[in-house]
Backbone bond lengths (Angstrom), bond angles and torsions (degrees), N, CA, C in turn:
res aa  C-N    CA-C-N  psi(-1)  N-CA   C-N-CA  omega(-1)  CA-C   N-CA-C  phi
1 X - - - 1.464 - - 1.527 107.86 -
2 X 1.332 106.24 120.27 1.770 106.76 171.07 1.867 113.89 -101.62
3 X 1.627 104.77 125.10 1.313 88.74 172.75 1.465 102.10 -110.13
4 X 1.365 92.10 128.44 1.840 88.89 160.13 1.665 131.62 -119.50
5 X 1.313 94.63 139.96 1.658 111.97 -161.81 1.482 94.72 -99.04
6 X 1.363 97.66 138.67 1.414 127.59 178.10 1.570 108.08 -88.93
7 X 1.239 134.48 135.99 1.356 126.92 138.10 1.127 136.31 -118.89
8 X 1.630 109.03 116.82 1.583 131.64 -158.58 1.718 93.88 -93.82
9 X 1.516 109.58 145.67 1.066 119.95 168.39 1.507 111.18 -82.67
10 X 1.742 103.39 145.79 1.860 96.33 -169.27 1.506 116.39 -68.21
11 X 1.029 137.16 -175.17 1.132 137.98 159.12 1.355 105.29 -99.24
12 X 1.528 114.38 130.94 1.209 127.45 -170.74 1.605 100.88 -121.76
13 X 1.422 114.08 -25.30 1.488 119.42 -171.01 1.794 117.66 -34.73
14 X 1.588 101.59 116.48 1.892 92.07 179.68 1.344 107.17 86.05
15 X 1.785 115.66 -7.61 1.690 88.76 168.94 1.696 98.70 -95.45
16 X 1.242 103.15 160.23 1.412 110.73 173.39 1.522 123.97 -100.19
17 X 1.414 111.46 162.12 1.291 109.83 -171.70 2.124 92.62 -106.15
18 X 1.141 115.68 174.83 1.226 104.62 -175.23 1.726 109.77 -148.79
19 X 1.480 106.88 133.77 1.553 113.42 -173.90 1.567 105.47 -92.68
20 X 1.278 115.91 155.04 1.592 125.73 167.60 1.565 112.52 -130.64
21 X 1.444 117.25 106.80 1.382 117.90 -175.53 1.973 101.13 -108.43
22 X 0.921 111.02 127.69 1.642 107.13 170.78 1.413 111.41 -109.68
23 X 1.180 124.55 -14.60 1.285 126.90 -160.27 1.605 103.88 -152.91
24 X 1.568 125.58 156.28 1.407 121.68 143.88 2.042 94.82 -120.01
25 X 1.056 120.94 133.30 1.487 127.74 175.68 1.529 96.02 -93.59
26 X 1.229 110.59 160.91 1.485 130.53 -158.13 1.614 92.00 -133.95
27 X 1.364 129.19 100.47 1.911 117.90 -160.52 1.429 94.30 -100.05
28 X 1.550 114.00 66.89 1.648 104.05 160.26 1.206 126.89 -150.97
29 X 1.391 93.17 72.19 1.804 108.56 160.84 1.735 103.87 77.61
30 X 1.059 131.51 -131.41 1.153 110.43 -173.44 1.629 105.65 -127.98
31 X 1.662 115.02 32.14 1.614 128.40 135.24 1.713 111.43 -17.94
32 X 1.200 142.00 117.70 1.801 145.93 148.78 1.420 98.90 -45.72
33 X 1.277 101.63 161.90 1.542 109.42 167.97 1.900 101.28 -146.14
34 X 1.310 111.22 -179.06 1.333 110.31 150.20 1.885 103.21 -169.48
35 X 1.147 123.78 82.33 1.173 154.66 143.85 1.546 107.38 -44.39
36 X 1.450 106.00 119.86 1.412 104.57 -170.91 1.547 103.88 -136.63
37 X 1.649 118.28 -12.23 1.562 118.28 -179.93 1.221 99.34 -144.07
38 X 1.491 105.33 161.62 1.644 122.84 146.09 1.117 135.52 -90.31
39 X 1.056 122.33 132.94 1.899 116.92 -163.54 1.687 73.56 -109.87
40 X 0.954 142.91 142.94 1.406 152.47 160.28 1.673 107.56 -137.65
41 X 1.532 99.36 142.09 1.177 126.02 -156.12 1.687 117.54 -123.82
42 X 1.086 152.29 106.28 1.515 129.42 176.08 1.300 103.42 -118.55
43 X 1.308 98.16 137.70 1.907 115.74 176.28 1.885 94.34 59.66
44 X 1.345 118.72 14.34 1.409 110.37 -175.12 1.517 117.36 82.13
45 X 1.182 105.63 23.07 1.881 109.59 174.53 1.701 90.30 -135.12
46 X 1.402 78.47 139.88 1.751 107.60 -165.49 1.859 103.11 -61.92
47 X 1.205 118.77 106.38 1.711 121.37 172.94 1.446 100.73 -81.71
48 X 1.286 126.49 -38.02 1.689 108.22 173.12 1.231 85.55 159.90
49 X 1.837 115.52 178.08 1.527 139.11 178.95 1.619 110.16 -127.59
50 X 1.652 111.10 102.79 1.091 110.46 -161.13 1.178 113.75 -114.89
51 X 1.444 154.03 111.48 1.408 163.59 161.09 1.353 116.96 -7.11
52 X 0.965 150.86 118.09 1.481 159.13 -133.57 1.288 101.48 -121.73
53 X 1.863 127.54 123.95 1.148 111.51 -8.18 1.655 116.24 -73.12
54 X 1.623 121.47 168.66 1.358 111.64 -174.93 1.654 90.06 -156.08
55 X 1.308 97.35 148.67 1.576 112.69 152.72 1.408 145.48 -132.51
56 X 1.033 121.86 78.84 1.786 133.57 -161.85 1.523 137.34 -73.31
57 X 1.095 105.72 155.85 1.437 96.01 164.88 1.584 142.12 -72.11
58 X 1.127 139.68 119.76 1.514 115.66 179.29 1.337 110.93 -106.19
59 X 1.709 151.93 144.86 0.756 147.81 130.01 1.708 140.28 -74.10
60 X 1.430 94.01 94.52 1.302 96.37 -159.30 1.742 108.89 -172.96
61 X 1.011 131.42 153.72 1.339 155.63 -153.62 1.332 129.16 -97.77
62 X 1.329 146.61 136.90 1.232 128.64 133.59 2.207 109.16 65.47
63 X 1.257 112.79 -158.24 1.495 102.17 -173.18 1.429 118.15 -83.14
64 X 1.589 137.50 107.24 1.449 108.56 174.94 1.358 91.57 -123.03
65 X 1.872 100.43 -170.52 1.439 102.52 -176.86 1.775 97.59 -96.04
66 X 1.268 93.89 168.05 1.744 122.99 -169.69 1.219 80.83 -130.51
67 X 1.896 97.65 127.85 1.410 111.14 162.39 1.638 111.98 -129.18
68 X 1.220 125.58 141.66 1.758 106.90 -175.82 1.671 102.89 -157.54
69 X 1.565 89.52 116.08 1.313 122.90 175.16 1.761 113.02 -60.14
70 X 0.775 130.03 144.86 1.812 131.05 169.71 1.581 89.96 -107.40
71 X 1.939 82.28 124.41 2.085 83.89 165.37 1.039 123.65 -141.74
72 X 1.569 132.05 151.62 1.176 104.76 -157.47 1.925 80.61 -134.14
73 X 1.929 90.68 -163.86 1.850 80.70 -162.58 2.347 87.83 -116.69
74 X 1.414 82.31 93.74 1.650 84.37 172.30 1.146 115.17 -43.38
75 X 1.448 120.14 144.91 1.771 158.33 -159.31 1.662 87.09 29.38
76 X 1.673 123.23 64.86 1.636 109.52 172.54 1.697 128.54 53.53
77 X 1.672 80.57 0.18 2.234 79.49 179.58 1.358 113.12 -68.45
78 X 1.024 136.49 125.43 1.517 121.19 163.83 1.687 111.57 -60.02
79 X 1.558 150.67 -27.98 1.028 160.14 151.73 1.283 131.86 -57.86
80 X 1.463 108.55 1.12 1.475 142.64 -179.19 1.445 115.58 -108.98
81 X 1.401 124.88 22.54 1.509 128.23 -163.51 1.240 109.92 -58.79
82 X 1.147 145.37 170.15 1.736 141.98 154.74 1.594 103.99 172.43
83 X 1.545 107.86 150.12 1.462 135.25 179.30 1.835 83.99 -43.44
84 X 1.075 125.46 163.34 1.566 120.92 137.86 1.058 113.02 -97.79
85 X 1.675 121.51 160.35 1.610 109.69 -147.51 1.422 76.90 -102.69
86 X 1.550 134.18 -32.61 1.383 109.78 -176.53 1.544 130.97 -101.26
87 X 1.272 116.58 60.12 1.269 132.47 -174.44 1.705 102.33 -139.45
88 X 1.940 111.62 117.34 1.229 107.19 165.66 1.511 120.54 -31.46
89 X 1.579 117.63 171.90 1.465 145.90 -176.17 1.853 88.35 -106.38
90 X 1.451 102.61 132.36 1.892 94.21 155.13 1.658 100.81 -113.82
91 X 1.608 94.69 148.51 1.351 106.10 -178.78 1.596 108.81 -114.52
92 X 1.353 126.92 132.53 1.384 111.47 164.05 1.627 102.29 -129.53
93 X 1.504 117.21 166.79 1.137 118.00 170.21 1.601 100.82 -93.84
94 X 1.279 120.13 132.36 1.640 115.39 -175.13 1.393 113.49 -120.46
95 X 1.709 138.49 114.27 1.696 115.82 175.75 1.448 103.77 -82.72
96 X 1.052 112.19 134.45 1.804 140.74 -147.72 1.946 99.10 -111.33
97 X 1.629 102.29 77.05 1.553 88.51 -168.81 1.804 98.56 -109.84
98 X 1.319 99.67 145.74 1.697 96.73 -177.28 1.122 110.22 -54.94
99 X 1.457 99.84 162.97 1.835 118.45 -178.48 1.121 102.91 51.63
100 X 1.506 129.67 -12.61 1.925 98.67 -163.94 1.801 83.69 -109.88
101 X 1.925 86.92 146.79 1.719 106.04 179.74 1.760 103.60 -98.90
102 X 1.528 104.35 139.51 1.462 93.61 165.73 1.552 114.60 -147.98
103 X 1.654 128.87 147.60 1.021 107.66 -152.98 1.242 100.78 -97.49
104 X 1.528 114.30 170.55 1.655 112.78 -166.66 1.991 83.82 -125.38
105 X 1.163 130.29 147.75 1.821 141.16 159.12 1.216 94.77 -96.65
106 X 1.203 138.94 100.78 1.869 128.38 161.68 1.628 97.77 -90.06
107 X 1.523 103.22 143.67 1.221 123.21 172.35 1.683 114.65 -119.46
108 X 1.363 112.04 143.63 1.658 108.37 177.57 1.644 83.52 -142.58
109 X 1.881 64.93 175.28 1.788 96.11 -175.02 1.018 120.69 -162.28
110 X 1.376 145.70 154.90 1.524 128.59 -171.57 1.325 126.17 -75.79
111 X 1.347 114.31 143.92 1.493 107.50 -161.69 1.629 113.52 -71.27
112 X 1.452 102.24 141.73 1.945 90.00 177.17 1.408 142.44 -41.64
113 X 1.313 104.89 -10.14 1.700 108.37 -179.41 1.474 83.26 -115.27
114 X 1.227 150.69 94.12 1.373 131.75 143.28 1.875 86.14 -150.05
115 X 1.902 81.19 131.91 1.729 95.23 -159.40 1.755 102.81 -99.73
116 X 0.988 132.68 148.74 1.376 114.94 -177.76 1.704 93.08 -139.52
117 X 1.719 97.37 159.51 1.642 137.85 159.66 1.310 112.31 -98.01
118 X 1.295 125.62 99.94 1.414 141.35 -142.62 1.970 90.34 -118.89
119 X 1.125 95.43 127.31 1.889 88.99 146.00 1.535 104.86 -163.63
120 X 1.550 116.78 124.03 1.626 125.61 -167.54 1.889 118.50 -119.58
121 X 1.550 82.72 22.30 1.822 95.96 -167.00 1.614 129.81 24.45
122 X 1.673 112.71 33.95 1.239 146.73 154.74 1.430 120.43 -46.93
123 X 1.682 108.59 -52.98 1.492 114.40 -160.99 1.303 105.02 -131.96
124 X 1.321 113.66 152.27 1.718 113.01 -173.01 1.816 104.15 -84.26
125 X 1.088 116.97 47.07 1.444 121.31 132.93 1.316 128.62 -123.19
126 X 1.193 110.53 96.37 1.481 90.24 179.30 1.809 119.82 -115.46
127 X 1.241 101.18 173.35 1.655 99.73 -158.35 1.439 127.68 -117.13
128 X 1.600 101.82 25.10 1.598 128.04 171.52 1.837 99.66 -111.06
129 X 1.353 108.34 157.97 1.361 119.05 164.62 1.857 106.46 -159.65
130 X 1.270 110.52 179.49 1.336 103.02 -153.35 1.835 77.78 -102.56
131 X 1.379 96.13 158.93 1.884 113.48 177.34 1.191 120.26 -87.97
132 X 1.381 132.95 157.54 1.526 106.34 179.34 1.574 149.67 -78.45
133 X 1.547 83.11 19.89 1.571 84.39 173.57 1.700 111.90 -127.62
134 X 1.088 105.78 39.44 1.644 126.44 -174.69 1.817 95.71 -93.05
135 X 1.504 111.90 129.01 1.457 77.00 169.05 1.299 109.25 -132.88
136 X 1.294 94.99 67.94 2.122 117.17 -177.18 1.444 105.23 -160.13
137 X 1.225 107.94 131.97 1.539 98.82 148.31 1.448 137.19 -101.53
138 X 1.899 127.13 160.28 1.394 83.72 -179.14 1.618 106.74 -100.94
139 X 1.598 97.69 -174.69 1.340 112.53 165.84 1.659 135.84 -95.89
140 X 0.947 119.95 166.27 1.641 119.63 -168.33 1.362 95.11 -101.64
141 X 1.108 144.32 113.80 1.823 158.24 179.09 1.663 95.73 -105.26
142 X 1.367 100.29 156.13 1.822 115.52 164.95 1.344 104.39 -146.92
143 X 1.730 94.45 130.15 1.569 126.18 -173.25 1.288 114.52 -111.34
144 X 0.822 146.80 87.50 2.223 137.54 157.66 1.688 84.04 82.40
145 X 1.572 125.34 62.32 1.499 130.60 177.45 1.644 110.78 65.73
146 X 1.513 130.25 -16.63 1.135 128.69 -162.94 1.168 108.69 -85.68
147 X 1.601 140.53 146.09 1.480 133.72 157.06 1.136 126.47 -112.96
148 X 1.351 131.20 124.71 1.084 136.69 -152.57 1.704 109.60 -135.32
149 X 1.292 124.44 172.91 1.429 140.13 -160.81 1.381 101.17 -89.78
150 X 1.406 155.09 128.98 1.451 144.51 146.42 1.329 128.05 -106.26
151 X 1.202 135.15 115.77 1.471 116.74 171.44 1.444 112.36 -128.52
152 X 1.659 121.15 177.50 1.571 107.51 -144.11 1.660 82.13 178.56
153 X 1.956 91.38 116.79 1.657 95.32 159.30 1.500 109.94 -131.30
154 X 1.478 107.24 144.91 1.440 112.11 -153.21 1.726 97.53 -137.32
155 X 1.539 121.62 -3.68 1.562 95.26 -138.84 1.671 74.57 -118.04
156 X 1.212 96.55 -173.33 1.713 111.52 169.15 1.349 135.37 -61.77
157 X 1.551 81.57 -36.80 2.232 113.26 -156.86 1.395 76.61 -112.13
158 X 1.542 174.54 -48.67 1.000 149.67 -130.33 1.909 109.94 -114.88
159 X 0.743 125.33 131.33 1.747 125.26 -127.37 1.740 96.27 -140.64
160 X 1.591 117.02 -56.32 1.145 124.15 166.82 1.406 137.04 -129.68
161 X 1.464 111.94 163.19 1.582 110.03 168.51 1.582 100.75 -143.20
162 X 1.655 87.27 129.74 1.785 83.57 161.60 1.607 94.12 -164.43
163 X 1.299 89.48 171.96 1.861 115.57 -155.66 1.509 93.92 -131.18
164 X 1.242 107.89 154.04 2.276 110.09 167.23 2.021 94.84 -156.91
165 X 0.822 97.25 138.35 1.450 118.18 164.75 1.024 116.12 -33.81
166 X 1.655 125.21 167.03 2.014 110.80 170.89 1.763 74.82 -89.09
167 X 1.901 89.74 -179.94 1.117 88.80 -170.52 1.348 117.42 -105.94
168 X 1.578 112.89 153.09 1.449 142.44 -171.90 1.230 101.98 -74.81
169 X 1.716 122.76 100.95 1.297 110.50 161.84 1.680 107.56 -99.77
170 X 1.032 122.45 1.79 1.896 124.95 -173.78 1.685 117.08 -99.85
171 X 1.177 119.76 -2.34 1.515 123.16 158.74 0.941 119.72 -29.61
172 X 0.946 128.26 116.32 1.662 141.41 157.37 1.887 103.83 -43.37
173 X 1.503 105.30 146.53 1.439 106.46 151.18 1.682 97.60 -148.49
174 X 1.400 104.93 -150.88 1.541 117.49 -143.03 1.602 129.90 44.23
175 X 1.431 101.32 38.96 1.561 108.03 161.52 1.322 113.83 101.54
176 X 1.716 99.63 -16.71 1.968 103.47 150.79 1.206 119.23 -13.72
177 X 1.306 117.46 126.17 1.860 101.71 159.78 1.535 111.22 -85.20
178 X 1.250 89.67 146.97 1.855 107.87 -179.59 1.757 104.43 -136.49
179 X 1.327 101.71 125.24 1.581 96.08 -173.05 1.594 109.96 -152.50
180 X 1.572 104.49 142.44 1.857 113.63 -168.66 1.608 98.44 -95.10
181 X 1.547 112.65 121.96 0.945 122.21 157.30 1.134 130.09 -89.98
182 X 2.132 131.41 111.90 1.200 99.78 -160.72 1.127 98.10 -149.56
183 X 1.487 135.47 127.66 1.133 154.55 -169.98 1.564 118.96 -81.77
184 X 1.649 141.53 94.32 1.287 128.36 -167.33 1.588 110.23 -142.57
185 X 1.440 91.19 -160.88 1.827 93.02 -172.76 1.877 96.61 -161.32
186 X 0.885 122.67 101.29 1.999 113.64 -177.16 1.700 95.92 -126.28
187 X 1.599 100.99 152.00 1.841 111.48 150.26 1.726 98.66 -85.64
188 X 1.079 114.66 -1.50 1.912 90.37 -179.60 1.344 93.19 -135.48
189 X 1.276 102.21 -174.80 1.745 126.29 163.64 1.469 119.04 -68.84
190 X 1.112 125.65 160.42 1.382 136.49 170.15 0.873 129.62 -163.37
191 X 1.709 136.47 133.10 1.161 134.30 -178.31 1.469 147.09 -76.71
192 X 1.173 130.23 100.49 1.989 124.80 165.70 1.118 123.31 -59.17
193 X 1.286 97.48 154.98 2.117 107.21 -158.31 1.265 116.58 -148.71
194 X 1.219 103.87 168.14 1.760 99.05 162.09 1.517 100.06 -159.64
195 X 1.433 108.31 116.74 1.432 111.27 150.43 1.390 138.98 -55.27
196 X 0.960 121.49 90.97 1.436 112.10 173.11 1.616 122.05 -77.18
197 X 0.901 110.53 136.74 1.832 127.27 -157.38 1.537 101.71 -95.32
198 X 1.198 152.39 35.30 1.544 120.65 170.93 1.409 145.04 -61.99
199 X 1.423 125.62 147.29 1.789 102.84 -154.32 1.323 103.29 -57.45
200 X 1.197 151.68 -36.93 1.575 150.55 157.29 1.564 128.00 -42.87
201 X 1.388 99.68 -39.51 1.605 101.22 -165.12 1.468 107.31 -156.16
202 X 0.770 121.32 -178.66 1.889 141.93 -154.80 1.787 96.78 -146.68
203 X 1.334 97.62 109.76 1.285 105.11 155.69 1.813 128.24 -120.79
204 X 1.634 123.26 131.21 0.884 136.27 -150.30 1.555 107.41 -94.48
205 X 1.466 142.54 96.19 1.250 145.06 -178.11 1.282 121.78 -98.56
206 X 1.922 117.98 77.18 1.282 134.05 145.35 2.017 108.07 0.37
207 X 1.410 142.93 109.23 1.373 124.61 147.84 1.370 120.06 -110.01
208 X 1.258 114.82 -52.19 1.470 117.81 -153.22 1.271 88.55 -126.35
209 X 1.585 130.24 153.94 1.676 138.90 151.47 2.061 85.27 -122.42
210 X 1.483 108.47 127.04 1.143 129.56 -158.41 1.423 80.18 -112.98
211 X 1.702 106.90 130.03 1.477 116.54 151.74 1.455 119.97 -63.96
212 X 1.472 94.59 165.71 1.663 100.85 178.73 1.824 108.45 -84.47
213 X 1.288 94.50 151.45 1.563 93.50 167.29 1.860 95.22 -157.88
214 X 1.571 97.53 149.45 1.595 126.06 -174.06 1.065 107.34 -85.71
215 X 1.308 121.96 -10.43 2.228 112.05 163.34 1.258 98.29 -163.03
216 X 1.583 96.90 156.45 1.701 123.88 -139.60 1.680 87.21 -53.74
217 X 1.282 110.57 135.67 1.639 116.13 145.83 2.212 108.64 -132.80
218 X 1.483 71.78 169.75 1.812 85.50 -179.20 1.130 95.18 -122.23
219 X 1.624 98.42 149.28 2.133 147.03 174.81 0.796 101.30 -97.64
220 X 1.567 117.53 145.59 1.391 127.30 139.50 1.563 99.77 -117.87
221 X 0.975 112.06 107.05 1.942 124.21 -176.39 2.216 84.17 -95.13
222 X 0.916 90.69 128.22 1.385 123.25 170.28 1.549 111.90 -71.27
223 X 1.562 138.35 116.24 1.484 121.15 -172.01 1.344 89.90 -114.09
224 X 1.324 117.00 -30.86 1.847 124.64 -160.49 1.880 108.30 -13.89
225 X 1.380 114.44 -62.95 1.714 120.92 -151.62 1.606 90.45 -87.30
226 X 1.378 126.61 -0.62 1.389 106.99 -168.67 2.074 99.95 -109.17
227 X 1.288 88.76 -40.05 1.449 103.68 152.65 1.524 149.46 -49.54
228 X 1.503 106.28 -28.45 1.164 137.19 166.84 1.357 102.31 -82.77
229 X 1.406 116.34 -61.09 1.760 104.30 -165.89 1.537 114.46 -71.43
230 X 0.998 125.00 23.69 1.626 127.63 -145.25 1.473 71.80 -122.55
231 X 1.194 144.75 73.70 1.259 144.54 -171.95 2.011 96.60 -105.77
232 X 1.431 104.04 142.65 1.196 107.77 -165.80 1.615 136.99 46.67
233 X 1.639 107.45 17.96 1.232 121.61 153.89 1.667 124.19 -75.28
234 X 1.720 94.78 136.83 1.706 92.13 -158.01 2.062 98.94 -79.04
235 X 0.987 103.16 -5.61 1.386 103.38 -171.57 1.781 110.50 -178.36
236 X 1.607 113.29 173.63 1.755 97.33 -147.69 2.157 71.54 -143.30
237 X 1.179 102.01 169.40 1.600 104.80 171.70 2.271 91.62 -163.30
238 X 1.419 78.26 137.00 1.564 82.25 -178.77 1.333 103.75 -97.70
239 X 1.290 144.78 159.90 1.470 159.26 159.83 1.300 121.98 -122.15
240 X 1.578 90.01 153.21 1.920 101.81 168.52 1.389 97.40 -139.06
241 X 1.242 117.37 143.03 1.380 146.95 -164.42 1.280 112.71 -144.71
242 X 1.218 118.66 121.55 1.665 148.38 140.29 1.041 155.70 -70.62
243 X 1.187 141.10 72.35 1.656 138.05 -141.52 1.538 101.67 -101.02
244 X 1.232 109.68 124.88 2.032 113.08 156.30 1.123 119.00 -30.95
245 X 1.315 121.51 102.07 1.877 129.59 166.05 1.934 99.84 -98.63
246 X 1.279 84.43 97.47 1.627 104.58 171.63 1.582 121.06 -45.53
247 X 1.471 106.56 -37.39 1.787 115.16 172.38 1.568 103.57 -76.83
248 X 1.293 121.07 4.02 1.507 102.24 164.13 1.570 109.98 -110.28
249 X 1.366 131.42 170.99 1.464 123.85 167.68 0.780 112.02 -84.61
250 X 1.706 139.90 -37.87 1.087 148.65 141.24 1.200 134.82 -100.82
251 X 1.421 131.68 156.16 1.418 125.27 -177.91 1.832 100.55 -133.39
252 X 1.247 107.51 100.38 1.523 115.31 169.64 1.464 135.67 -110.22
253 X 1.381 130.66 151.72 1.442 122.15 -162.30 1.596 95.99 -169.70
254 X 1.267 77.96 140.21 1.859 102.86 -155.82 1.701 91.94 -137.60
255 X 1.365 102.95 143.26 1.514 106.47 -157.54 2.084 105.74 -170.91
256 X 1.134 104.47 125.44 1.656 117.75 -174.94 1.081 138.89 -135.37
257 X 0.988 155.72 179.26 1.573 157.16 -176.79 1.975 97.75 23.75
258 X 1.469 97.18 91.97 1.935 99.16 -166.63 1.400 78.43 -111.94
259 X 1.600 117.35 128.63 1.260 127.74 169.05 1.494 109.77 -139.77
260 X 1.339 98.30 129.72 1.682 113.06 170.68 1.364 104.95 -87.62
261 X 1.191 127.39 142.05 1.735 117.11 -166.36 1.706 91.44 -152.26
262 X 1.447 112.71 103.09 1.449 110.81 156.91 1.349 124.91 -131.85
């Protein structure tokens, strides 16, 4: 008697293979980040945007490419999600076998042409000063080796504080992105800005009123549409502003690594 055995390949159809991302790392030196999604990509068609950490399904086979966006949630909205335009893509080649999970580390970094307005209150130049209707300046503090910006209104008669950039004549417009990276810590709110410079006149651009938070977090305040319309402005200056909240005794705000990035 001969038996003969067949061997059928299983059916795998519809099971999924599954990714584990905990992190996206940002590989530059000791740059902040705040990475909050995955834009993930296969063969270059969008698999979804998943909240960090996350672990998903993929449907898919054998070797493809892995592509993964770093995203964060512009001006702090959570409903505001998006790739950032200036943070590399990571690519891996991945074999995509059902049921089995495997974890991927994506790393980014800023792309080679993206020019920045840097100030890290490191070096005795620095490239903020207060405006003229601020009526404080701040101070330079040091934390765990770090130095950072402080300002603080306490009194009766003292009403405001605000700071603006020197000014930006190299901004990109026509829909360029231009965006403030800014690292802080406040008990109140405070405002982001942009001066717009025309050889005649000064116009003042209200964006963001930033909640308070009790340990350091990072912004990405969005400048792109305010930057763009500023058409025939000879130069642009960003601001932060502080107003006296009387129900506090004090109102303080501490703030670092401020980068204009276009």
């Amino acid at each position: 008697m001969f038996v003969i055995v067949s061997c059928q390949k299983e059916d795998t159809d519809g099971i999924p293979a599954y990714i584990k991302i905990d992190t996206i790392t940002l590989d530059d030196g000791n740059t902040t980040s705040n990475i909050t999604d995955a834009w993930v990509y296969v063969n270059d068609q969008l698999q979804g945007v998943y909240e960090l950490p996350a672990k998903f399904p993929v449907l898919e086979e054998e070797v493809q490419t892995l592509r993964i966006k770093a995203g964060i949630k512009a001006n702090g909205i959570a409903s505001s999600r998006i790739p950032y335009p200036f943070y590399t893509s990571y690519f891996k080649d991945v074999n995509f076998t059902p049921n089995e999970s495997r974890t991927i580390s994506p790393t980014t970094n800023y792309l080679e042409n993206a020019e920045f307005e840097f100030e890290d209150f490191e070096g005795n130049s620095e490239k903020l000063a207060i405006t003229p209707i601020s009526d404080v300046n701040y101070e330079k503090l040091t934390e765990n080796s770090n130095s950072f910006a402080f300002a603080s209104l306490s009194s009766d008669t003292l009403f405001t504080f605000e700071i603006a950039t020197d000014s930006l004549t190299n901004l990109p417009q026509a829909g360029a992105p231009v965006f403030l990276e800014l690292d802080y810590k406040s008990n109140t709110q405070f405002l982001v800005g942009v001066y717009v410079n025309y050889p005649q006149s000064v116009i003042q651009k209200d964006l963001l009123w930033i909640t308070p938070k009790q340990d350091w977090n990072k912004i990405y305040v969005n400048l792109t549409s305010t930057i763009s319309e500023g058409i025939n402005a000879s130069s642009f200056k960003v601001f932060i502003g502080m107003k006296r909240d009387f129900s506090l005794t004090e109102n303080t705000l501490s703030f670092d690594n401020l980068k204009v990035v276009y």
